[in-house]
Residue frames as qw, qx, qy, qz and C-alpha x, y, z in Angstrom:
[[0.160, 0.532, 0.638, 0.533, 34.72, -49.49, 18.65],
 [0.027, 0.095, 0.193, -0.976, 33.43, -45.86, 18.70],
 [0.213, 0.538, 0.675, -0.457, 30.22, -44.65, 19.33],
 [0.346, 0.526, 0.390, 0.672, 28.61, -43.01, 16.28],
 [0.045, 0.035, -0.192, 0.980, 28.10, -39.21, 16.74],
 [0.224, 0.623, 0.694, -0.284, 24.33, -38.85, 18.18],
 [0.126, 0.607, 0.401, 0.675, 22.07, -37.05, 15.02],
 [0.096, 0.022, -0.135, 0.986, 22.48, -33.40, 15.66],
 [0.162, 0.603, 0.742, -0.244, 18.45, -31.76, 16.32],
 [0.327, 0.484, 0.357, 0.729, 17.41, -29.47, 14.29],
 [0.105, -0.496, -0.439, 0.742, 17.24, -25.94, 15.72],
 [0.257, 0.841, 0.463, -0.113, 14.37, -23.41, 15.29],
 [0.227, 0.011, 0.144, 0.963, 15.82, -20.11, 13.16],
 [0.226, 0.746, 0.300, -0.549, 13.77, -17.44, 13.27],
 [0.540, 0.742, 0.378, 0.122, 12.61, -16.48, 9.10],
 [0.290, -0.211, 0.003, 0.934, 14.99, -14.09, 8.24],
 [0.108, 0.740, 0.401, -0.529, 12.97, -10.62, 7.49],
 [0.309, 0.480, 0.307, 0.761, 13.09, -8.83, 3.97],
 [0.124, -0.312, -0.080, 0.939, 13.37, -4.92, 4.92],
 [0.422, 0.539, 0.691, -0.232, 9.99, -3.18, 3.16],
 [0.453, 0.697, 0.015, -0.556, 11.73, -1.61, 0.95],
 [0.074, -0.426, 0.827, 0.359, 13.19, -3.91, -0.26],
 [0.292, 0.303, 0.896, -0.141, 9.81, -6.16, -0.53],
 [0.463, 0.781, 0.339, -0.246, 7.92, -3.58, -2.40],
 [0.281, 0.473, -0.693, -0.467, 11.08, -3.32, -5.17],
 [0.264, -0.140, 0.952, -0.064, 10.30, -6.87, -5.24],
 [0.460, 0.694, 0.518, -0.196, 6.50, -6.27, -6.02],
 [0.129, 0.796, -0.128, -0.577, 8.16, -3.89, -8.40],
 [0.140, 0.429, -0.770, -0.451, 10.03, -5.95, -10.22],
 [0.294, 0.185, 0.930, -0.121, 8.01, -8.95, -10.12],
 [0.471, 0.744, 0.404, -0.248, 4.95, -6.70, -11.85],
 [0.160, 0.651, -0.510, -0.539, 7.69, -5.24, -14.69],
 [0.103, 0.185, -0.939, -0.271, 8.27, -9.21, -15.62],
 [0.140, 0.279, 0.884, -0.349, 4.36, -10.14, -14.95],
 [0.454, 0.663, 0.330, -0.496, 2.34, -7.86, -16.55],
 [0.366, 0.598, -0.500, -0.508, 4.14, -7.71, -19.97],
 [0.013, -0.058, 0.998, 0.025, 4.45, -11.91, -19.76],
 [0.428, 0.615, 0.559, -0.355, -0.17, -11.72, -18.83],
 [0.325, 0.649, 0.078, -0.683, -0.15, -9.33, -21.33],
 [0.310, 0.331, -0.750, -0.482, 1.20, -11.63, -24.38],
 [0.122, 0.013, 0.970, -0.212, -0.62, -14.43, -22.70],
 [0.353, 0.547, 0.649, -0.394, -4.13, -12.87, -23.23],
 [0.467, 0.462, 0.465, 0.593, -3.38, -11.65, -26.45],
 [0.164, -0.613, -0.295, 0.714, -3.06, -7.85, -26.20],
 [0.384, 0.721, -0.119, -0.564, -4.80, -7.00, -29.40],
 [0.893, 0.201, 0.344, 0.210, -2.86, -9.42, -31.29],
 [0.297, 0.911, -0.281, 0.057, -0.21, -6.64, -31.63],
 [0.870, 0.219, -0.362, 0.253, 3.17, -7.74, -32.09],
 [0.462, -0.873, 0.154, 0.004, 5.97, -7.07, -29.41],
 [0.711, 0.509, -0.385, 0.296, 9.56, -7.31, -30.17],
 [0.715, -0.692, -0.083, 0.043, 11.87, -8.36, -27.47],
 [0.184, 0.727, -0.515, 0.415, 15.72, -6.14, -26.77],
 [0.794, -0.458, -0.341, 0.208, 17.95, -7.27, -24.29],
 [0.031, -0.882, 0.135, -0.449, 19.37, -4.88, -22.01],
 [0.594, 0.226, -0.547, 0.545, 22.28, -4.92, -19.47],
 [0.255, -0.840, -0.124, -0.462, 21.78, -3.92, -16.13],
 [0.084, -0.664, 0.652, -0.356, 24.01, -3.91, -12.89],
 [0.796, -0.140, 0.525, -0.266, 22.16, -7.22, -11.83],
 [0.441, -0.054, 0.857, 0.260, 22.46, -9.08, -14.77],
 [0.251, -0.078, -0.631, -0.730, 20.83, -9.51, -18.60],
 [0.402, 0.426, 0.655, -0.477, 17.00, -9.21, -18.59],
 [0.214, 0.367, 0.589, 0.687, 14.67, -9.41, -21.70],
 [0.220, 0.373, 0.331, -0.838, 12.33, -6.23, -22.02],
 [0.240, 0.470, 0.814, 0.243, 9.24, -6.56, -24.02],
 [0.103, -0.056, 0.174, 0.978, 8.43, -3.42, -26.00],
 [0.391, 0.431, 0.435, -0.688, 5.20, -2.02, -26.43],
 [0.662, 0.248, 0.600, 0.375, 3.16, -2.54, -29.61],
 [0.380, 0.265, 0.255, 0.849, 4.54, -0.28, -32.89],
 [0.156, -0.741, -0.432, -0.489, 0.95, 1.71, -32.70],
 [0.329, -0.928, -0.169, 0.034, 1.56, 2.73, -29.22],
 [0.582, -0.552, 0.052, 0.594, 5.01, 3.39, -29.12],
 [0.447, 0.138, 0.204, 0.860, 5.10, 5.43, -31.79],
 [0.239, -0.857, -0.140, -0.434, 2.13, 7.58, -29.90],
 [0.680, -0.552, 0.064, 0.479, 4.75, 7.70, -26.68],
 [0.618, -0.114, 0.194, 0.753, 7.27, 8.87, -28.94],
 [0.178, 0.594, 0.414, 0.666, 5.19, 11.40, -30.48],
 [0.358, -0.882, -0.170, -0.254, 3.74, 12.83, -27.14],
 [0.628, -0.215, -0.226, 0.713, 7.29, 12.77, -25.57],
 [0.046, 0.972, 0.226, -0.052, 7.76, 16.35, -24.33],
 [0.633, 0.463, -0.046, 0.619, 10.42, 18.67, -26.08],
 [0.294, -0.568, -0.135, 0.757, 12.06, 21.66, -24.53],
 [0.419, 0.686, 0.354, 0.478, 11.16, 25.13, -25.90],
 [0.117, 0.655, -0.336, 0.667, 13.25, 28.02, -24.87],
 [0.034, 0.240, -0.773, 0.586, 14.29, 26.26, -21.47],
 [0.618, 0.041, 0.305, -0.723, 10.36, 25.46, -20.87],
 [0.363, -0.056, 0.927, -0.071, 8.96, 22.17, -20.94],
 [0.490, 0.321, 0.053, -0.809, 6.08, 21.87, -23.47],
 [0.604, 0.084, 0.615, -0.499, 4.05, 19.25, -24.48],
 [0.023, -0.168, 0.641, 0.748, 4.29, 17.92, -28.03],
 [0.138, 0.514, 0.778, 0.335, 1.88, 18.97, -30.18],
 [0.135, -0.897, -0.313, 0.280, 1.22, 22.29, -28.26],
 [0.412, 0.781, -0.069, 0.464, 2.01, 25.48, -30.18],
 [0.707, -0.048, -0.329, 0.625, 5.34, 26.74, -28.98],
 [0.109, -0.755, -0.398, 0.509, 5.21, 30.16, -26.90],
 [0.485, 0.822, 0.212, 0.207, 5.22, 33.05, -28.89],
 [0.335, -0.893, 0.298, 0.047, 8.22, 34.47, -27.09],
 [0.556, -0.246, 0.622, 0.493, 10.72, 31.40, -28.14],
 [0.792, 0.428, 0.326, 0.290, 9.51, 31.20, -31.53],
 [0.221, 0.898, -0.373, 0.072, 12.09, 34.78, -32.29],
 [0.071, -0.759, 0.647, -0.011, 15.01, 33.32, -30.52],
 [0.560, -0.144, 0.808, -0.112, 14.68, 29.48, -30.40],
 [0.160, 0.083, -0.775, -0.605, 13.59, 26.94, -33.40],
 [0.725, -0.328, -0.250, -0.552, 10.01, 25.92, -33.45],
 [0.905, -0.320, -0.047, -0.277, 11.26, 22.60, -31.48],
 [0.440, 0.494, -0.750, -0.004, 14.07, 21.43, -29.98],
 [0.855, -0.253, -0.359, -0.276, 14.10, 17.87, -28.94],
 [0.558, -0.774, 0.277, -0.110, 15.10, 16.17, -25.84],
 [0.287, 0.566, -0.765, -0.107, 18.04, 14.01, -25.64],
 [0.650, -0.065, -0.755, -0.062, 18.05, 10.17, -25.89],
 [0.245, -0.004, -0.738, 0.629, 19.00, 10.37, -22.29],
 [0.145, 0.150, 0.406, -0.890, 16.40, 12.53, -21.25],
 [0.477, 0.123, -0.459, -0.739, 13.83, 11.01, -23.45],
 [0.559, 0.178, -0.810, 0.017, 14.22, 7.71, -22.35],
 [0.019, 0.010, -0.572, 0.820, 14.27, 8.95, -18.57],
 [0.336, -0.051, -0.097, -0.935, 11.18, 10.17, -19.46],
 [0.752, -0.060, -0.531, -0.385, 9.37, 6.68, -20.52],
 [0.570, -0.158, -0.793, 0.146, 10.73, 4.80, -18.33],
 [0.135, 0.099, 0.539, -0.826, 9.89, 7.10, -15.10],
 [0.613, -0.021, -0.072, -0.786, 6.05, 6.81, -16.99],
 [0.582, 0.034, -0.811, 0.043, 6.66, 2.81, -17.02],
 [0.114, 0.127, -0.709, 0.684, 7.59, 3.13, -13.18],
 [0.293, -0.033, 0.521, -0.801, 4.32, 4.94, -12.17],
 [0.657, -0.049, -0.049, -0.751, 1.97, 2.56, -13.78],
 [0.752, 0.112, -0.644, 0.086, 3.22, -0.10, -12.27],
 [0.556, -0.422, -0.577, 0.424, 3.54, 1.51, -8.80],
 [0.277, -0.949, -0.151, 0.016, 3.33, 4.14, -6.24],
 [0.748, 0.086, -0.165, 0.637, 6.11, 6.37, -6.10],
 [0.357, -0.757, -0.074, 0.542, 7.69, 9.27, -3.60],
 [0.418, 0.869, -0.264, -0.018, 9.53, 11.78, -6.24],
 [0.023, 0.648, -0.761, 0.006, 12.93, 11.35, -4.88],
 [0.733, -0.115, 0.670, -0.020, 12.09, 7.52, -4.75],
 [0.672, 0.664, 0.310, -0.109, 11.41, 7.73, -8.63],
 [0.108, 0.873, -0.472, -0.049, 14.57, 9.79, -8.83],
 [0.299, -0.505, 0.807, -0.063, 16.74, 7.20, -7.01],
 [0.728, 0.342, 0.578, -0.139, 14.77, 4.57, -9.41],
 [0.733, 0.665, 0.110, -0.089, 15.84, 5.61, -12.12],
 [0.236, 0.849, -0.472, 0.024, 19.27, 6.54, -11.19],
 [0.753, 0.000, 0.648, -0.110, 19.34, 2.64, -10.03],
 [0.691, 0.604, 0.397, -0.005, 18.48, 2.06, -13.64],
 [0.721, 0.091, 0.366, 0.581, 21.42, 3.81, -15.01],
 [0.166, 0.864, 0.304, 0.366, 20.13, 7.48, -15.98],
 [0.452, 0.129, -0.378, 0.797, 22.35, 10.07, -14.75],
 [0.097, -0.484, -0.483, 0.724, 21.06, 12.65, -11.53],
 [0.111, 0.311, -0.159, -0.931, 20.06, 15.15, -14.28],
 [0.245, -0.109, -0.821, -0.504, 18.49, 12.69, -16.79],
 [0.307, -0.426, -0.843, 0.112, 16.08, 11.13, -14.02],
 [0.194, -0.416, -0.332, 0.824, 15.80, 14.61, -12.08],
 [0.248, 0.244, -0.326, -0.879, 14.57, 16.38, -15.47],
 [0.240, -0.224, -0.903, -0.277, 12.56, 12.95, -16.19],
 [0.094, -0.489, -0.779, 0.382, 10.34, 13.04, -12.86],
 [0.030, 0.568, 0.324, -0.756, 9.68, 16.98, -13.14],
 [0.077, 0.075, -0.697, -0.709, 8.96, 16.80, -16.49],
 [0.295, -0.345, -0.870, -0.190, 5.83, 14.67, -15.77],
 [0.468, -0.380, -0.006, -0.798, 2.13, 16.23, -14.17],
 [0.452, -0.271, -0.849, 0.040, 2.30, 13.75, -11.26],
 [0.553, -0.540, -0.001, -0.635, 0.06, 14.24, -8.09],
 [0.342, 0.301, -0.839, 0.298, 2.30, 13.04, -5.42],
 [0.568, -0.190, 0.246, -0.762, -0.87, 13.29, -3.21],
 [0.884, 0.195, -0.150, -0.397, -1.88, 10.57, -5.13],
 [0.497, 0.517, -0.645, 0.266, 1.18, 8.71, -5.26],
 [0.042, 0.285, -0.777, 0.560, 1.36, 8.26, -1.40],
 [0.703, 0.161, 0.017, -0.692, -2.47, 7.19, -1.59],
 [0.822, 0.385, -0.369, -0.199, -1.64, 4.64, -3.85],
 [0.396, 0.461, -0.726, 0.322, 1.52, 3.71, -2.06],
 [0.336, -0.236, 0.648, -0.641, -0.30, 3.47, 1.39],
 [0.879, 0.168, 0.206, -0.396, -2.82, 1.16, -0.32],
 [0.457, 0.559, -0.685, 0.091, -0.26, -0.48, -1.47],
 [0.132, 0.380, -0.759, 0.512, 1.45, -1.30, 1.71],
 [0.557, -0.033, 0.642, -0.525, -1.92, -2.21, 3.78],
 [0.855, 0.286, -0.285, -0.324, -2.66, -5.13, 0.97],
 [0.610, 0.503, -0.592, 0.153, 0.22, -6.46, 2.05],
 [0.556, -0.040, -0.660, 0.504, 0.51, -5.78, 5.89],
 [0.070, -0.902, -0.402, -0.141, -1.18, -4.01, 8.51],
 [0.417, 0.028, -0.156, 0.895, -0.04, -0.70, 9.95],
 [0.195, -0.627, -0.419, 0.628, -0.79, 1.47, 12.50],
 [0.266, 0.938, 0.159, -0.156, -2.05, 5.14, 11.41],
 [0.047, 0.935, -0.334, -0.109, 1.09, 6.75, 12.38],
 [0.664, -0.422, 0.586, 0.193, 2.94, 3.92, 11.38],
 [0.598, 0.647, 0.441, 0.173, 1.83, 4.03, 7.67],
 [0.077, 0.987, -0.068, 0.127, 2.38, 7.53, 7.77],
 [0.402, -0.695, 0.535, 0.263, 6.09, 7.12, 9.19],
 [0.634, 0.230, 0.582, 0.453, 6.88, 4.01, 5.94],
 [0.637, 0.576, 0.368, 0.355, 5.92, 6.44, 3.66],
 [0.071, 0.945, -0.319, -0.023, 8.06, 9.29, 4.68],
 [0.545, -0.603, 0.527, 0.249, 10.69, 7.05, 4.51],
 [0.694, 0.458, 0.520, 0.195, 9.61, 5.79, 1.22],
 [0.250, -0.040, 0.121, 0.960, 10.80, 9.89, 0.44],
 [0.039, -0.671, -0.450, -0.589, 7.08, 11.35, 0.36],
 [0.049, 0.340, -0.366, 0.865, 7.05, 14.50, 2.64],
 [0.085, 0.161, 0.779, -0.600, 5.49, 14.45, 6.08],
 [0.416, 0.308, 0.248, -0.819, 2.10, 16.33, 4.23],
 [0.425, 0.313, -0.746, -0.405, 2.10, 13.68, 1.58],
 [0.212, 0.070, -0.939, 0.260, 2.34, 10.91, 3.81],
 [0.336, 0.461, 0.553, -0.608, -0.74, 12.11, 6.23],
 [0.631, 0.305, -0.092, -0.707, -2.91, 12.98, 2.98],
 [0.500, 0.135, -0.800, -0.305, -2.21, 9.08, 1.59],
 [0.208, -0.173, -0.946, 0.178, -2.49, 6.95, 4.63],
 [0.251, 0.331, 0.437, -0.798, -5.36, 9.28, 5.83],
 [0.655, 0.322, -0.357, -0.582, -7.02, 8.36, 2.18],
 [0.162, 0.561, -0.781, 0.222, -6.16, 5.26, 2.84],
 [0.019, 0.114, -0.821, 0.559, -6.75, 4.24, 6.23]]
């Protein structure tokens, strides 16, 4: 008769490590599917919301539209090109296009869209520009679409890396110049970086 095989001990692994950026998409997504999910929970006005499903490289997600009243002020303040120049809707158009150009011309789905969702992005998180870029072009928008999306918008990347460094010490600590090194890697330049974690810190 054979001996049974002695029970095997379990050995220690070491946790395996999530990379930080990859943890703070994580907070990213997690607060895209969280705050619209609170927001029907606490009644948000008792406006209605209408849910689309959309395709993305990961797989079907539902998205949960704003209600009618604001999205059809979004769509109104969306900004239009006017002779090659960004301009604000509702603001009179320069007096220079209005000879060669029509009062308005509008952007394109693509570049509309780009638009919202890069405004989605930043009130839901801190973002570097080129991180925002490379966020949206994640998301399907082409280099131009997202590229024309970000600079389109009056952000204050100052802020942005502020936010982002408070961000990051909620979560974990970090040295000065260690803050300051994440978020140039996050893509916010070296003078960015020192004005957040130094706001920050």
């Amino acid at each position: 008769m054979t001996e049974p095989f002695p029970a095997q001990q379990p050995t220690d692994l070491p946790a395996p490590t999530v990379p930080k950026k990859q943890t703070k998409w994580a907070w990213v997504a997690g607060a895209i599917v969280l705050v619209p999910a609170l927001a029907t929970a606490f009644g948000a006005g008792g406006a209605a919301t209408t849910s689309v499903p959309t395709s993305t490289s990961q797989g079907t997600v539902a998205v949960v539209s704003a209600p009618a009243a604001h999205a059809a002020a979004a769509w109104n303040s969306t900004p239009a090109l006017v002779d090659g120049a960004l301009v604000a809707a509702g603001a009179p158009a320069p007096a220079h296009a209005a000879a060669f150009t029509p009062a308005r011309q509008q952007l394109s789905p693509g570049q509309r869209n780009a638009v919202q969702a890069a405004e989605q992005y930043l009130e839901l998180s801190a973002f570097s520009r080129s991180g925002l870029i490379d966020q949206l072009e994640y998301e399907g928008y082409s280099t131009e679409d997202a590229t024309f999306a970000v600079d389109s918008l009056n952000v204050d990347w100052n802020e942005q890396a502020k936010r982002s460094a408070e961000q990051y010490l909620e979560l974990t600590s970090f040295s000065l110049s260690g803050l300051i090194d994440q978020l140039v890697y996050e893509g916010f330049t070296r003078e960015q970086a020192e004005y957040g974690a130094n706001a920050a810190y």
